[in-house]
ZALO-151816 format. One record per residue (C-alpha): residue number from 1; chain; x, y, z. Coordinates in steps of 0.25 Angstrom, whole numbers. Layout:
BEGIN
+-----+-----+-------+-------+-------+
: seq : mol :    xx :    yy :    zz :
+-----+-----+-------+-------+-------+
: NUM :   A :     X :     Y :     Z :
...
+-----+-----+-------+-------+-------+
This chain:
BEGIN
+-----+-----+-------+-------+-------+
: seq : mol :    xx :    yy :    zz :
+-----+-----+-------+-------+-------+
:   1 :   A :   -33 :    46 :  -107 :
:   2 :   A :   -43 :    35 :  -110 :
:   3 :   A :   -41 :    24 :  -121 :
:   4 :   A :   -53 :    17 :  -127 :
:   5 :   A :   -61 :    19 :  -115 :
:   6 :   A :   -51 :    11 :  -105 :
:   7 :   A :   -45 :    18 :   -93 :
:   8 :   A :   -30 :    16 :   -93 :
:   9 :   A :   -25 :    14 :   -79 :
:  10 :   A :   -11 :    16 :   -74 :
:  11 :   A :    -6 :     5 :   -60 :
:  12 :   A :     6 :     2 :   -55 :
:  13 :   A :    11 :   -14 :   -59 :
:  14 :   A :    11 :   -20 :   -44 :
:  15 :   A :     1 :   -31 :   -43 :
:  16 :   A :    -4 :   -22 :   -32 :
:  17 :   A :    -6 :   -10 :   -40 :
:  18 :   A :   -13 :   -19 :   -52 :
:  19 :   A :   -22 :   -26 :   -43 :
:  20 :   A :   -26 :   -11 :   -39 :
:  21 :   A :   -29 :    -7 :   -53 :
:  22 :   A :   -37 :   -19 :   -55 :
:  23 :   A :   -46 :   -14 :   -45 :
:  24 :   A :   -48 :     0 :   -50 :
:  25 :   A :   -48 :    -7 :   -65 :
:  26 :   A :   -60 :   -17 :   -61 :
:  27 :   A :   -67 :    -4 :   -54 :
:  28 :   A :   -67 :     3 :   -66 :
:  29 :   A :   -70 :    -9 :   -75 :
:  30 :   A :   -83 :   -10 :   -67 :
:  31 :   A :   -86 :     2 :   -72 :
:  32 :   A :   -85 :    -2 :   -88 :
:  33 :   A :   -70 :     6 :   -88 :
:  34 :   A :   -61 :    -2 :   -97 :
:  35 :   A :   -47 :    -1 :   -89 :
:  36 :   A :   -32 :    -3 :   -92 :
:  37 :   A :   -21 :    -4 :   -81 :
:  38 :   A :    -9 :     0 :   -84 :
:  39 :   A :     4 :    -4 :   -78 :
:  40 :   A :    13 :     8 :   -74 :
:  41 :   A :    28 :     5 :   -70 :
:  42 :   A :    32 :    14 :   -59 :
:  43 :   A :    45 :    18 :   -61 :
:  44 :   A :    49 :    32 :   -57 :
:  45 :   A :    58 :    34 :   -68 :
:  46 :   A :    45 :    35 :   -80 :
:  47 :   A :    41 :    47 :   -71 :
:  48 :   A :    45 :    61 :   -78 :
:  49 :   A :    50 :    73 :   -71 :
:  50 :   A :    37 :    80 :   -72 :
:  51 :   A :    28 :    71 :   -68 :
:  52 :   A :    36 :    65 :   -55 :
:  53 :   A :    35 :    81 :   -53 :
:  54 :   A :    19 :    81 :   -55 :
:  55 :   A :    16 :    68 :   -48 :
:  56 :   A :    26 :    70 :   -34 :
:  57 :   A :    36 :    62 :   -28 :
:  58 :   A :    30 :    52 :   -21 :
:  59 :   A :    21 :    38 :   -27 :
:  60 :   A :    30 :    37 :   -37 :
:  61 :   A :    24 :    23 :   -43 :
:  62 :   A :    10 :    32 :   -43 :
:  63 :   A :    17 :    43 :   -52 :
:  64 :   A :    21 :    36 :   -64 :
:  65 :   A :     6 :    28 :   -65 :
:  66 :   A :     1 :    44 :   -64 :
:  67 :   A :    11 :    49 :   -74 :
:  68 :   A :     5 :    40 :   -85 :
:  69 :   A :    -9 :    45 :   -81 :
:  70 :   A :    -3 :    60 :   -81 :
:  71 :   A :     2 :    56 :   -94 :
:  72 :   A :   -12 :    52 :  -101 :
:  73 :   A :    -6 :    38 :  -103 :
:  74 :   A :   -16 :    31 :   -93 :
:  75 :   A :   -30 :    36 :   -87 :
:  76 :   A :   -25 :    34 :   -73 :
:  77 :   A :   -16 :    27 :   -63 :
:  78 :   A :   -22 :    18 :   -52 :
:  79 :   A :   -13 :    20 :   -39 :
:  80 :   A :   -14 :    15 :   -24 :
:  81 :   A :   -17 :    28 :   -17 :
:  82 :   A :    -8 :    27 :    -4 :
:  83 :   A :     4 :    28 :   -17 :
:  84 :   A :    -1 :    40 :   -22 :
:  85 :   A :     5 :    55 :   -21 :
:  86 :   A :    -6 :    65 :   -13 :
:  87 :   A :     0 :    74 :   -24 :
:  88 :   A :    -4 :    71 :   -39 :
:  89 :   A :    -4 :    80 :   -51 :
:  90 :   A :   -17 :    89 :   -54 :
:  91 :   A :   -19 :    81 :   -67 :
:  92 :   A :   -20 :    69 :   -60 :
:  93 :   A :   -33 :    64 :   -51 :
:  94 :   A :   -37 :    52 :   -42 :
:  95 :   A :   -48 :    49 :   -51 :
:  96 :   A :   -52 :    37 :   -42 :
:  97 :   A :   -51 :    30 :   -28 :
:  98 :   A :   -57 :    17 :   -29 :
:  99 :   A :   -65 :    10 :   -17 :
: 100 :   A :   -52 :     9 :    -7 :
: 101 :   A :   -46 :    -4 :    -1 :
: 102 :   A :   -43 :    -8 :    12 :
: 103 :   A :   -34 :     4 :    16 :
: 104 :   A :   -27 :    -2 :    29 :
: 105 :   A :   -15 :   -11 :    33 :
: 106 :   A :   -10 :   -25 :    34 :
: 107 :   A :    -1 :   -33 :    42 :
: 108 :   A :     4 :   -44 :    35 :
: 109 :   A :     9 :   -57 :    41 :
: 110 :   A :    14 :   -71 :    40 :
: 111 :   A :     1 :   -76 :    51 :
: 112 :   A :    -7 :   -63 :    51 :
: 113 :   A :    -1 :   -57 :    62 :
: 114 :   A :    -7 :   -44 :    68 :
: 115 :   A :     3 :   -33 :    70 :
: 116 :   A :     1 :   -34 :    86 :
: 117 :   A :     7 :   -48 :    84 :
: 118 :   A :    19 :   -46 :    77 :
: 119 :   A :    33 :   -50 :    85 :
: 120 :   A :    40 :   -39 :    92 :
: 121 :   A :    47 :   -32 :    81 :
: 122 :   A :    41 :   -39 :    70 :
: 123 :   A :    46 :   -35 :    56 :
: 124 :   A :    35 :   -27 :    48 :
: 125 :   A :    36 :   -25 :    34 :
: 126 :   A :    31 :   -12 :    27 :
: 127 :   A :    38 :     2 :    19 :
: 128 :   A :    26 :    10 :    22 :
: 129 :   A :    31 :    21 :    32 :
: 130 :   A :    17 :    23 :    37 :
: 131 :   A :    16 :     7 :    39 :
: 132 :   A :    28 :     7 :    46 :
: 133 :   A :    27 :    18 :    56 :
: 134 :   A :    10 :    13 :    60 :
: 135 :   A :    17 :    -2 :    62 :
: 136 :   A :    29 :     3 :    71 :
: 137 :   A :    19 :    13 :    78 :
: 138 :   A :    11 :     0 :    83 :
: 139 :   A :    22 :    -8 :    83 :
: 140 :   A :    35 :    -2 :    86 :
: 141 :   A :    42 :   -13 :    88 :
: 142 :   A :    41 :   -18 :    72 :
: 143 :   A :    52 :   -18 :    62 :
: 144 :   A :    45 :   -12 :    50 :
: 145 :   A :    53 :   -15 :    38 :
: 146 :   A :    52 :   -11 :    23 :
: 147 :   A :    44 :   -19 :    15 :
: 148 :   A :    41 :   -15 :    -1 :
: 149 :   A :    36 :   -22 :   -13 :
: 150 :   A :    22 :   -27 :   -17 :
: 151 :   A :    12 :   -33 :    -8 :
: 152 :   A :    15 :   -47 :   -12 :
: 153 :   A :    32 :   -44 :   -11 :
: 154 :   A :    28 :   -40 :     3 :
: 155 :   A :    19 :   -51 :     7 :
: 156 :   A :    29 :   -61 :     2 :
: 157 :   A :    40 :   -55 :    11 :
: 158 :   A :    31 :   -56 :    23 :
: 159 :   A :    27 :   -70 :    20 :
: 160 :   A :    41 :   -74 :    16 :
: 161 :   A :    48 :   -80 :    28 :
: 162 :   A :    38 :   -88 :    34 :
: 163 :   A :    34 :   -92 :    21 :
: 164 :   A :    47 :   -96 :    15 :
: 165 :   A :    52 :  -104 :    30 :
: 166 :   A :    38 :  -111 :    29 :
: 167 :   A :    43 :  -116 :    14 :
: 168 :   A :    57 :  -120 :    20 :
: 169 :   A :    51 :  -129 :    32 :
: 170 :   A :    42 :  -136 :    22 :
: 171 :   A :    53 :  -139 :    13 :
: 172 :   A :    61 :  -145 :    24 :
: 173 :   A :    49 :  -153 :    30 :
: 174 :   A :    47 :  -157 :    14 :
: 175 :   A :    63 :  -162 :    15 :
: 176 :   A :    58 :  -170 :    28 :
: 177 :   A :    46 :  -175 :    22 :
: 178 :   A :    52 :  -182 :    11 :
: 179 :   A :    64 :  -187 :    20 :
: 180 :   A :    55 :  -194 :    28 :
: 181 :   A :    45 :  -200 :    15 :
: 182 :   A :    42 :  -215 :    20 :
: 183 :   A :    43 :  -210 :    36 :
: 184 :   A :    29 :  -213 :    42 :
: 185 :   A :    32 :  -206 :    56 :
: 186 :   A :    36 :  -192 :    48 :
: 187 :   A :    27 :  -180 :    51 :
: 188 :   A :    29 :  -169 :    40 :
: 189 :   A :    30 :  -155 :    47 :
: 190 :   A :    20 :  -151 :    35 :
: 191 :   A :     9 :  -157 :    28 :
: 192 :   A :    11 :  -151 :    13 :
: 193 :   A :    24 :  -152 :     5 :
: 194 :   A :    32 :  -140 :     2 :
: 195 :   A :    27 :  -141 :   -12 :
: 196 :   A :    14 :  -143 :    -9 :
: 197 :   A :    14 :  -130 :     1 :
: 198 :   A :    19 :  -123 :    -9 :
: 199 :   A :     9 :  -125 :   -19 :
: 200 :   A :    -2 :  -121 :    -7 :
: 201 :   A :     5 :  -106 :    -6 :
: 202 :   A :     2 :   -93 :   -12 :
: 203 :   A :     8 :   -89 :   -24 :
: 204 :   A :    12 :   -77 :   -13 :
: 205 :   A :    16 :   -88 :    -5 :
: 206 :   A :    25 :   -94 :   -15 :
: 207 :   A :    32 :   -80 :   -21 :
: 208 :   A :    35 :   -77 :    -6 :
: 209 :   A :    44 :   -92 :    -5 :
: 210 :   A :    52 :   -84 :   -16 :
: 211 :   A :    54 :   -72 :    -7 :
: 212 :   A :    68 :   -68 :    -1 :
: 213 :   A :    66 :   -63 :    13 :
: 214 :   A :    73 :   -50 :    17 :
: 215 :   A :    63 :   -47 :    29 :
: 216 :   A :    57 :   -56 :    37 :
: 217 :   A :    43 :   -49 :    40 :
: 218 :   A :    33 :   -51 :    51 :
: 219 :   A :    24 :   -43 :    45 :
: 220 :   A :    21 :   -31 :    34 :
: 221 :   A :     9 :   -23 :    33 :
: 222 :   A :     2 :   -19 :    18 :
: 223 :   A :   -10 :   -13 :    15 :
: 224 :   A :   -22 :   -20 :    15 :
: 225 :   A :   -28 :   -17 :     1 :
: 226 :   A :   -15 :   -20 :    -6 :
: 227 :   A :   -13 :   -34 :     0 :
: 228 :   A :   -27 :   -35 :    -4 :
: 229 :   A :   -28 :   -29 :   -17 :
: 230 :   A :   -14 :   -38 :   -19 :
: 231 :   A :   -20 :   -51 :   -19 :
: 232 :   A :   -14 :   -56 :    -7 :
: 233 :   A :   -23 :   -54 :     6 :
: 234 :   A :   -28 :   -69 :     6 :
: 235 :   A :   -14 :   -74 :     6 :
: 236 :   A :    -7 :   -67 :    19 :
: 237 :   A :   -11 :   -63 :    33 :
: 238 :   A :   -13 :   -49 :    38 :
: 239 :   A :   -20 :   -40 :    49 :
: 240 :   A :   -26 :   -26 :    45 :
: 241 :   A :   -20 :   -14 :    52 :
: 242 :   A :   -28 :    -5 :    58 :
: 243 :   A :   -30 :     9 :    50 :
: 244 :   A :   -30 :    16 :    63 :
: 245 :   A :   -15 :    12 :    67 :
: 246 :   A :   -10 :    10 :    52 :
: 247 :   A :   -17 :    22 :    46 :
: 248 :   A :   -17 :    17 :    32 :
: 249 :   A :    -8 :    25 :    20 :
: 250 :   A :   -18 :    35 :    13 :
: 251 :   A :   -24 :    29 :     1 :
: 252 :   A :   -21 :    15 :     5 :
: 253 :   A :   -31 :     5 :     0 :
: 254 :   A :   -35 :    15 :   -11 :
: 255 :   A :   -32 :    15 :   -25 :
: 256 :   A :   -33 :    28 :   -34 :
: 257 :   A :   -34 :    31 :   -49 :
: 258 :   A :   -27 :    43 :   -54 :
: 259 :   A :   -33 :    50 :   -68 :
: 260 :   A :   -30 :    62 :   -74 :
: 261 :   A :   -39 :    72 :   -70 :
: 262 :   A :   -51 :    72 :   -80 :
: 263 :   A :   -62 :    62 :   -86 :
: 264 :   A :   -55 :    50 :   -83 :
: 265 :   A :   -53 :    53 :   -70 :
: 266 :   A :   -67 :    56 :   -68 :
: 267 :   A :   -71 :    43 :   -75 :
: 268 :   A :   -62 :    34 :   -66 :
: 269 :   A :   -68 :    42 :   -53 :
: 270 :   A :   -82 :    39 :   -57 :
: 271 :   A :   -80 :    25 :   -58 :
: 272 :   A :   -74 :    20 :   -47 :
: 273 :   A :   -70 :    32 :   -36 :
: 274 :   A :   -74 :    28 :   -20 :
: 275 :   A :   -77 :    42 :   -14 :
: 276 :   A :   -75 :    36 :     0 :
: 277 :   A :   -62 :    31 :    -3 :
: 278 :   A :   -58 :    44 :   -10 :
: 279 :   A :   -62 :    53 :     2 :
: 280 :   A :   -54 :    43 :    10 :
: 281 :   A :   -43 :    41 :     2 :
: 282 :   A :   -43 :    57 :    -2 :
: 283 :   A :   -43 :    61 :    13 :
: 284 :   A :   -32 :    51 :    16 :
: 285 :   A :   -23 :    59 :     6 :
: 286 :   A :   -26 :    71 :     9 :
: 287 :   A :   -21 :    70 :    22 :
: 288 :   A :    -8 :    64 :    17 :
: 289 :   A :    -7 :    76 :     7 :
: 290 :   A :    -8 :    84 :    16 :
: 291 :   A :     2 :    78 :    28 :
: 292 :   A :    12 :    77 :    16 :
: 293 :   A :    17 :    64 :    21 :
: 294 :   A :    16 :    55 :     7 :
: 295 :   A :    25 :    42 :     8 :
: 296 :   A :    36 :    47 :    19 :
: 297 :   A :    27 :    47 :    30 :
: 298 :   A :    20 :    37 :    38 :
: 299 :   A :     7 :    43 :    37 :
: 300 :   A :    -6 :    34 :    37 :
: 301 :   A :   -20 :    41 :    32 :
: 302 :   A :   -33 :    34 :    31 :
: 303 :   A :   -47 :    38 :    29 :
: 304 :   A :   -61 :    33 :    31 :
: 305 :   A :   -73 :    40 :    26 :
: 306 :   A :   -83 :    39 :    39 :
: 307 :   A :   -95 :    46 :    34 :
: 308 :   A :   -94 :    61 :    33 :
: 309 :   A :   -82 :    60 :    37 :
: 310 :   A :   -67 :    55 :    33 :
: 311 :   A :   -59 :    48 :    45 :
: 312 :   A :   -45 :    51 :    43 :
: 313 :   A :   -35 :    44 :    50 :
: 314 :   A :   -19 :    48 :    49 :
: 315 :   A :    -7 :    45 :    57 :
: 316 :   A :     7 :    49 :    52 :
: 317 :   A :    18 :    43 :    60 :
: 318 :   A :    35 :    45 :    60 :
: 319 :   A :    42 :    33 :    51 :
: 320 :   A :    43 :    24 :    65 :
: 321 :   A :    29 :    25 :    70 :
: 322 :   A :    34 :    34 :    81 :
: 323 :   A :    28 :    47 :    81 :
: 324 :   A :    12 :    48 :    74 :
: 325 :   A :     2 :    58 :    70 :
: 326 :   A :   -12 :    50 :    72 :
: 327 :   A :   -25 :    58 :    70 :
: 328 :   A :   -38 :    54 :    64 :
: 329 :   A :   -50 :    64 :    59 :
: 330 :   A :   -64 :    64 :    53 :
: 331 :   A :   -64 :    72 :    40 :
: 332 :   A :   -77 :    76 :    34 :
: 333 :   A :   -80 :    70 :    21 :
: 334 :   A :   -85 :    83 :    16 :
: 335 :   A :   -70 :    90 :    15 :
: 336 :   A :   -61 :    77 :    17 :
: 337 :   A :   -49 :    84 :    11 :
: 338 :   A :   -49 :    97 :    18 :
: 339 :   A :   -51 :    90 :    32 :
: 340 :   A :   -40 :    79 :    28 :
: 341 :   A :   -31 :    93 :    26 :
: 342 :   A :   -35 :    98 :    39 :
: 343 :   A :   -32 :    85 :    45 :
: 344 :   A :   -17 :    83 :    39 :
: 345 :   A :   -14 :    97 :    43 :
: 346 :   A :   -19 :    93 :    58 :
: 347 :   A :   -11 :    80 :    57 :
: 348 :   A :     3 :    88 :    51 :
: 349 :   A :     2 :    98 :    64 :
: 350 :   A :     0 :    87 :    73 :
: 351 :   A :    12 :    80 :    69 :
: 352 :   A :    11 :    73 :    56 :
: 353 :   A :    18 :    83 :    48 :
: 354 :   A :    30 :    83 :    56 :
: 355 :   A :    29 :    67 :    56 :
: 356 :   A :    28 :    68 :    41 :
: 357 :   A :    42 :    78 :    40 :
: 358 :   A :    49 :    67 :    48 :
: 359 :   A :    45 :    56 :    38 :
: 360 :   A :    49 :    66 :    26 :
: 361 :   A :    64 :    66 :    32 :
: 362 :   A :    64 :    53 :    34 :
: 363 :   A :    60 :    51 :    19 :
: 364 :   A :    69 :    60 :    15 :
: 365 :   A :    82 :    53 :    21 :
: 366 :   A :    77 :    41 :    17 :
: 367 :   A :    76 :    46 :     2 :
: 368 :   A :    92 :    53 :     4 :
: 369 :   A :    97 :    37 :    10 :
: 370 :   A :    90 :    30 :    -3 :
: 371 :   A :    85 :    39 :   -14 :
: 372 :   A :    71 :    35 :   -12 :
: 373 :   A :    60 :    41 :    -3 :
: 374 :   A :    49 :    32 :     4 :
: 375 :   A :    39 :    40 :    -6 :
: 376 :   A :    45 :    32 :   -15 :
: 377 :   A :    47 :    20 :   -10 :
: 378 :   A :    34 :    12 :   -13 :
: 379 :   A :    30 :    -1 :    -3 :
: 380 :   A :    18 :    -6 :   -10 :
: 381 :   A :     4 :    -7 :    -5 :
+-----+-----+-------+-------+-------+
């Protein structure tokens, strides 16, 4: 429903996920909408029976921003696509999909390392199965371990080590510096203080000092538009991926607005939906519908409009990186979504859907060792 003319928006609380409602609130405010976001806690318990039965298993932190929406208590919910179920319920719509971001990966390092470059068995942090399996398939000798929490949490932990011996060896050349006050002949191995190297860092910087170190990481990969839309690209280095070798997650980059289906969601549309990156975006989850894989496989979908056609390019791979279905097509723009059907149904046959059962079983013994599947273990952007 709509009160007084402004359009109450439903996001998740993460500085990530309100730096992304920003973006679709200033789109919309360009447009002489007056907007409201509202912050939505995300805990699975506020979710009643019926709607966790209308709304499906998986993305559970986009459910209950949907359920106020289902509930006529918002106008709509701003999500990161790649989080969101294929399956919604008929009331609901994707009212928009803004002008997509940068869809692709990152590797992150201390020096800006490219992936090539890491030592032999390098540690690489990441929970996205996909992100795994693409990293050991180029690189089988990594040890990829699990790396959760918000953009800033996992730079932090990246950064940590060095960061943290670095303050260690100036405080001890501090400690030499003052023992030798009045000594001509001493050379200080460092030309600030600690203090006053201190005050030159990042506020980043600083909170990572703070930071207990369970992991010692060489590297972790993110997506490019959440380090961006974070805040945080200016203050770390990192190589770009190529999307041919770590085909991105479908929908990555993009943002979508779900309405109710009606005059509101045809409003929101208007204003500030991108055909292209619809069409894109749309054939990318169509195939993933389709294949059936959702969060337990590693399954990497991405789409580029190319003229009258829609490039597609998919590959779906076992947990280690091992075993691969890779397979790229042109789609005509004209009848995206039936083509992207017949290409998921020639990718199941070739392999992928037996692929995608073998990660189903895995998910399902993890689920009976710890109560809770990797659907609905969130990793952050």
């Amino acid at each position: 429903m709509r009160t007084r003319g402004t359009l109450r928006l439903a996001t998740r609380g993460s500085t990530l996920a309100r730096r992304q409602a920003s973006l679709v609130q200033e789109a919309l405010e360009d447009r002489r909408y007056e907007v409201e976001l509202v912050t939505v806690d995300t805990t699975g318990d506020q979710i009643r029976d019926e709607l966790i039965h209308r709304l499906g298993k998986t993305g559970a932190f986009v459910r209950e921003l949907d359920e106020r929406v289902l509930e006529g208590d918002l106008d709509g919910a701003i999500h990161s696509m790649k989080d969101m179920p294929t399956e919604q319920p008929e009331e609901l719509v994707t009212a928009a999909v803004p002008e997509r971001g940068k869809p692709g990966d990152i590797l992150v390092t201390p020096d800006g390392s490219r992936l090539e470059e890491l030592p032999d068995g390098a540690t690489v942090g990441t929970s996205s199965l996909r992100r795994r399996a693409q990293l050991l398939s180029e690189r089988p000798d990594l040890t990829v371990e699990p790396l959760r929490g918000n953009v800033d949490t996992r730079l932090e932990k990246l950064l940590a080590p060095a960061l943290q011996a670095e303050h260690e060896e100036r405080t001890e050349a501090d400690k030499e510096r003052k023992g030798n006050t009045g000594n001509d002949d001493f050379e200080p191995e460092f030309d600030q203080t600690v203090d006053d190297w201190f005050d030159g860092l990042s506020e980043l910087e600083r909170q990572t000092l703070g930071r207990e170190v369970e992991t010692e990481f060489d590297a972790i990969v993110l997506a490019q538009a959440g380090l961006e839309r974070s805040g945080f690209a200016h203050y770390v280095d990192y190589r770009k991926l190529p999307t041919n070798a770590f085909v991105p997650a479908p929908g990555q980059g993009a943002l979508a607005v779900t309405a109710v289906d009606g005059e509101t969601a045809r409003e929101i549309q208007s204003v500030i939906d991108h055909p292209r990156s619809r069409v894109e975006t749309t054939v990318e989850r169509t195939i993933l519908a389709e294949l059936g894989g959702g969060c337990i496989a590693p399954i990497g979908i991405y789409a580029v409009v190319q003229g009258e056609y829609v490039h597609a390019n998919v590959s779906v791979f076992d947990r280690d990186g091992e075993e691969s279905v890779v397979a790229g097509r042109d789609l005509p723009i004209e009848s995206h979504v039936e083509a992207a059907r017949d290409f998921a149904q020639d990718l199941a046959d070739r392999g992928a859907a037996e692929l995608i059962e073998q990660a189903r079983e895995k998910a399902d013994e993890d689920e009976d060792e710890d109560g809770v599947s990797e659907a609905e273990k969130p990793e952050g952007k």
